[in-house]
N, C-alpha and C positions, 0 to 999 in steps of 0.2 A: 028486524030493523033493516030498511033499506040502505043502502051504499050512498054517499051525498055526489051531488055532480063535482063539475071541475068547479064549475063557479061558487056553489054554495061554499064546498073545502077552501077557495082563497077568501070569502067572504067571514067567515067561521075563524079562518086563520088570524085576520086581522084584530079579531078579537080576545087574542091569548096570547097574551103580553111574551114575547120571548120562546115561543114551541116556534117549533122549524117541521118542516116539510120533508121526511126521506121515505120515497116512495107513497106507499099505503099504510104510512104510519105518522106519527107525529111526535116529536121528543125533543128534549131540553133538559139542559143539567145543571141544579143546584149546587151551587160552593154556600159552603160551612166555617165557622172559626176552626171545628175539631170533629173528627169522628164520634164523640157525645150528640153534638149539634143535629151531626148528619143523621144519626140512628132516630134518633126524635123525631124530625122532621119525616123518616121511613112510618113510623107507627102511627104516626098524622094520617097521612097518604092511606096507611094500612084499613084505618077505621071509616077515613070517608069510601074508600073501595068497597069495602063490605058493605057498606052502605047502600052503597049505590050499585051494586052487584056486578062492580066495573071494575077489572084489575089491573092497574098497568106493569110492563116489565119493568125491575129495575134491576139497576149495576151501582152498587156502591163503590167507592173510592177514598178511602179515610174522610178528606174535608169534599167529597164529589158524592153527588145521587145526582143520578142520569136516569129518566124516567123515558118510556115508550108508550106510545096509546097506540092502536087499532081494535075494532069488532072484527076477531077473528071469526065471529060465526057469519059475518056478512060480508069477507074477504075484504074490508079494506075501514075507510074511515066514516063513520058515524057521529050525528047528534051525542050522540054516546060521550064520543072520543072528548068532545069540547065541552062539553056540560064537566065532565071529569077535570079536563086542562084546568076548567076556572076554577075548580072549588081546590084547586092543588095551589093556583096561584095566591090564593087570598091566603092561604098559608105564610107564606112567605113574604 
């Protein structure tokens, strides 16, 4: 999977309601009423990932999930990255 240009990524960006741009990554952190809330919403994420053979990092924080995208096989950000962002957003 190829690497996207500068422009497709701020094109791509505009489309995922709330991801932020750091570097060759893309990431954005969910708040929860409670750590119940937040672990849920992780195994959400967990199943569409497997799915879609796409992992993002996360860092929990009791009522915080903080997600990360990159295609580390393609050093930076991919179709990948954003197809993943939305199907994370409709989650929530």
């Amino acid at each position: 999977m190829a690497r996207l240009s500068e422009k497709a990524i701020g094109t791509s960006l505009r489309s995922v309601k709330g991801w932020k741009r750091v570097g060759d990554e893309i990431a954005k952190t969910f708040v929860f009423k409670d750590f119940a809330r937040s672990m849920g919403f992780v195994q959400s994420v967990a199943l569409i990932a497997e799915k879609m053979n796409h992992h993002p990092d996360i860092d929990i924080r009791w009522n915080k999930v903080m997600l990360t995208l990159s295609t580390h096989s393609a050093g930076g950000l991919t179709t990948k990255d954003f197809a993943l962002a939305a199907e994370i957003n409709a989650l929530s």
